[in-house]
C-alpha positions in Angstrom: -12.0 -30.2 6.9 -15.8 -29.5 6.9 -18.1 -26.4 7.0 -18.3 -25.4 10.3 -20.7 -22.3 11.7 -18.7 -19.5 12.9 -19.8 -16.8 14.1 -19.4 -12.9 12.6 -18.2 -10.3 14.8 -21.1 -7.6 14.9 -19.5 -4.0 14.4 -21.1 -0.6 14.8 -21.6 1.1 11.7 -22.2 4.9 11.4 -25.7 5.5 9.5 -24.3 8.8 8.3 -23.7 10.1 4.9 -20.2 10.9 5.3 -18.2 8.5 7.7 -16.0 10.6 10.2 -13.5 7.1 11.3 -10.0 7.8 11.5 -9.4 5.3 9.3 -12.0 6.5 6.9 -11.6 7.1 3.2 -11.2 11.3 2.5 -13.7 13.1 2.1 -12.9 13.9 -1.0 -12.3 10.1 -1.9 -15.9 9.0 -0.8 -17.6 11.8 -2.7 -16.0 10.7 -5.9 -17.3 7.3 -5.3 -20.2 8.6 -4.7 -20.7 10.4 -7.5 -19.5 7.8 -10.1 -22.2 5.3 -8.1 -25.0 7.9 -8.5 -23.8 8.3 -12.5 -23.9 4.5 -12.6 -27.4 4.1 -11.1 -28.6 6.7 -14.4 -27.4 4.1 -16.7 -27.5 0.2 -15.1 -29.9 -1.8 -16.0 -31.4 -4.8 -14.5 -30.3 -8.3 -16.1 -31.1 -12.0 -15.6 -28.1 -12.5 -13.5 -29.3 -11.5 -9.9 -25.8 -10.5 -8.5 -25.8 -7.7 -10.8 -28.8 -5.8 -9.5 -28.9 -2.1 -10.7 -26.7 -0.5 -9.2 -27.9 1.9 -6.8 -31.1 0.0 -6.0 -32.7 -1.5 -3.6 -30.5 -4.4 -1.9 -31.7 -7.3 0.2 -29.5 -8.4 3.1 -28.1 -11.7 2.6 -29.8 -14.2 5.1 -27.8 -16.5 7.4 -26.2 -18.2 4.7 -22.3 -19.8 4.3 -19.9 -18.6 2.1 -16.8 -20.8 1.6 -13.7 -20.4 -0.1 -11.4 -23.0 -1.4 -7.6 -22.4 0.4 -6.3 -26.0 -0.2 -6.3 -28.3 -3.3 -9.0 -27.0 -5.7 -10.2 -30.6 -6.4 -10.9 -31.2 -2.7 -13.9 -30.0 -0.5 -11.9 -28.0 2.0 -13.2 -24.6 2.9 -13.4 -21.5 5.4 -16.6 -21.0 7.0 -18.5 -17.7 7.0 -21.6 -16.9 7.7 -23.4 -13.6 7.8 -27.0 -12.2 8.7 -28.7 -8.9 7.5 -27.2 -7.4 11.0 -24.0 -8.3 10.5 -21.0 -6.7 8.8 -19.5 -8.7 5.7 -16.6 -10.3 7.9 -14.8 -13.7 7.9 -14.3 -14.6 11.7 -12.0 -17.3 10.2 -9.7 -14.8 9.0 -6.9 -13.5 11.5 -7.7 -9.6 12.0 -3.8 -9.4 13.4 -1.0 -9.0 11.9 -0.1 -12.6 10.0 2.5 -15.3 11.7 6.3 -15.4 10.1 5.4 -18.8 8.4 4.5 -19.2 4.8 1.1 -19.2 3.5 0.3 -21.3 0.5 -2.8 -21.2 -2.2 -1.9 -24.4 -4.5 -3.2 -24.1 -8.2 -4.9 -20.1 -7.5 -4.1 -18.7 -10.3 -4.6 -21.5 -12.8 -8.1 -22.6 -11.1 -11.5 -21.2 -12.5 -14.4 -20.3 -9.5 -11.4 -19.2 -6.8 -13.8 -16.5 -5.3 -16.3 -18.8 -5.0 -19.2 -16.9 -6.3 -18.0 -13.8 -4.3 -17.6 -10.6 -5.4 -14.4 -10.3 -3.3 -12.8 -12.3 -1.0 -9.9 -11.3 1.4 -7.5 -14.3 1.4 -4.1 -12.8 3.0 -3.2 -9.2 4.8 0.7 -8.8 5.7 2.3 -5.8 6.9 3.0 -4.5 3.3 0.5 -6.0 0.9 -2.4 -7.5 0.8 -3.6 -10.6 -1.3 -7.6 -10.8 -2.6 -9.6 -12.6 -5.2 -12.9 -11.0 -6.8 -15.4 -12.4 -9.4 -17.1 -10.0 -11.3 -20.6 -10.8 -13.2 -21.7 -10.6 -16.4 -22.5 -7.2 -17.0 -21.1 -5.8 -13.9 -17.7 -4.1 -13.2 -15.4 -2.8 -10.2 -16.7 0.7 -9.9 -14.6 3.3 -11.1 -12.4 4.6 -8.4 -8.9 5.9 -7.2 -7.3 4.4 -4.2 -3.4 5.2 -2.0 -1.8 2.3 -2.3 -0.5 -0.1 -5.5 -2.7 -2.4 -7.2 -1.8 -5.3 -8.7 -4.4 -7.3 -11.0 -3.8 -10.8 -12.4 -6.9 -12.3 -14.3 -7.6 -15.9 -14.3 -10.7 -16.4 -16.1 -13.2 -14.4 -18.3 -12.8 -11.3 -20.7 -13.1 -8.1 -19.7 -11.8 -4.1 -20.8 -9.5 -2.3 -18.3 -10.5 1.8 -18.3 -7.0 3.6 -17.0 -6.7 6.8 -16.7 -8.0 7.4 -20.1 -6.9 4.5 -21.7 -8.8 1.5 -22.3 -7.6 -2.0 -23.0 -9.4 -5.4 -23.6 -7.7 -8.3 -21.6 -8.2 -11.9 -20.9 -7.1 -14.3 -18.6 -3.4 -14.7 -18.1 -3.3 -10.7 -18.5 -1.8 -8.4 -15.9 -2.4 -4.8 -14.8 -0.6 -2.4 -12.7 -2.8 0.1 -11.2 -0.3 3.0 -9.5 -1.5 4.4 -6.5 -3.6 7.7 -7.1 -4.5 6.2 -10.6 -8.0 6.2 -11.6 -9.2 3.1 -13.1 -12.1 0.8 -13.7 -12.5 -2.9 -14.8 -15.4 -4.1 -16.9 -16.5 -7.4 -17.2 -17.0 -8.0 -21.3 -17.7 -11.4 -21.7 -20.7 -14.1 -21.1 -19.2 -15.6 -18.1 -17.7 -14.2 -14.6 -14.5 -12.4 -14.7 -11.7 -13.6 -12.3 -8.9 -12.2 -10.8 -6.8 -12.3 -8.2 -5.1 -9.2 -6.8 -2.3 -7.5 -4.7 -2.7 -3.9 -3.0 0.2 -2.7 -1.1 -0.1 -1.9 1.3 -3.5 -3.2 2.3 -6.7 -1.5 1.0 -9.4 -3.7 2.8 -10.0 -5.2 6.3 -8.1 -8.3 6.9 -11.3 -10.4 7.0 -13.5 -8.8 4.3 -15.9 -10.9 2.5 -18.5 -9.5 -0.1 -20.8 -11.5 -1.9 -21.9 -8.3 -4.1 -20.5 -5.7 -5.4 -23.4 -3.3 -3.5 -22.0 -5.1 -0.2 -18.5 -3.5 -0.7 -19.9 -0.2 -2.0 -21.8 0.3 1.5 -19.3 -1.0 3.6 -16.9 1.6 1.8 -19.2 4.1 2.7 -19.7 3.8 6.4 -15.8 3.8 6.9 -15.7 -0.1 8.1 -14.1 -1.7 5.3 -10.8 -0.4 6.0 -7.3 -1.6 6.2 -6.0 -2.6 9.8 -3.8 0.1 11.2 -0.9 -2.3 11.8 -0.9 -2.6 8.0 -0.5 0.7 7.2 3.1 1.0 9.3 6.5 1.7 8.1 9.2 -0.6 7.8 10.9 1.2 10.2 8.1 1.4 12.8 7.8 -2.2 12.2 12.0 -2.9 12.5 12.1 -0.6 15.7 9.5 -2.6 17.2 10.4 -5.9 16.2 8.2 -6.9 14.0 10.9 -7.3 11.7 14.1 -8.5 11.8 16.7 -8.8 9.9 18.1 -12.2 11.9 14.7 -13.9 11.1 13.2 -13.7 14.3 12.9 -15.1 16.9 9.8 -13.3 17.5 6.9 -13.8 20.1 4.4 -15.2 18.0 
């Protein structure tokens, strides 16, 4: 399957300071972030990697450019389009923004592959009604901002060295580590090493649109910001809105899909 040009879905975004959406973090919640980027800005510097601008600084938008990620075998040239434009929101049109299908979806060799985001700081691959499955590459010198989040996070690394900061309590890992972040639990990852650090990981439920695609970590920062990175409402429903509506059953279906 080639690269094809598909395009992005342009969204408004709020050019306030605080976002107001429903679906918007607290306020609380985006004034810690906030303050931990303003904190980081005192004390980035600048290095020869040019992903991992200083944080805080001056971004340029990306120009029309494509962004694949591998979904199929890892050693064969089969991708999703994205593209994106300086006007455009950081969104995979490839990606279903509905709830998923009752099939299975399969990622052969993910976990044991190296370059799985594809150069991209995070990449949404899967959003079901409970959880939610992402990858992220983290730069040399860079990290995952420090932050606290409402839902479960689970982090499995594939490649790279790094230190996980956890409520206190720091920890060196590698790939083939896991960590469980709890919800409410303020943490931070750090990448260590001389190469990218890779991961893939689970939130549940969702923390992130279904079709969310950042190339750099400044990309998700603002997008956080203005209130549009956040998870579909259908992913934030209980089992027993979802059981009293159909979306679940018990029999296996059928359902109207």
């Amino acid at each position: 399957m080639g690269v094809t040009s598909v395009p992005v879905y342009r969204l408004f975004t709020p050019a306030t300071f605080i976002s107001t959406s429903p679906r918007a973090p607290s306020l609380r919640q985006q004034l810690y972030r906030r303050a931990n980027r303003a904190y980081s800005a005192s004390t980035a510097f600048t290095t020869s990697n040019s992903r991992n601008q200083r944080a805080g600084g001056p971004r340029a938008p990306p120009t029309a450019a494509y962004l694949g990620f591998r979904i199929l075998n890892p050693s064969a040239a089969s991708y999703r389009a994205f593209s994106a434009s300086a006007r455009n929101l950081y969104k995979d049109a490839n990606m279903p923004a509905g709830p998923p299908k009752h099939q299975m979806v399969y990622f052969p060799g993910l976990i044991t592959s190296t370059g799985i985001a594809s150069g991209n700081f995070r990449k949404v691959l899967h959003t079901g009604l409970y959880s939610q499955l992402v990858t992220m590459e983290v730069p040399v010198g860079g990290d995952i901002g420090d932050e606290v989040h409402t839902v479960d996070q689970i982090l499995i690394f594939t490649s790279g060295v790094g230190r996980a900061e956890i409520a206190g309590r720091n920890q060196d890992l590698k790939a083939g580590d896991v960590v469980i972040v709890p919800a409410g639990t303020q943490h931070q990852f750090v990448n260590t090493g001389d190469k990218p650090l890779e991961l893939v990981t689970v939130y549940s439920p969702a923390e992130h649109n279904s079709q969310t695609v950042h190339k750099t970590k400044e990309e998700g920062d603002k997008e956080e910001d203005d209130g549009v990175d956040e998870a579909p409402e259908w992913s934030r429903r209980s089992k027993t809105e979802n059981e009293n509506a159909g979306r679940v059953k018990m029999g296996g279906g059928p359902y109207n899909e």
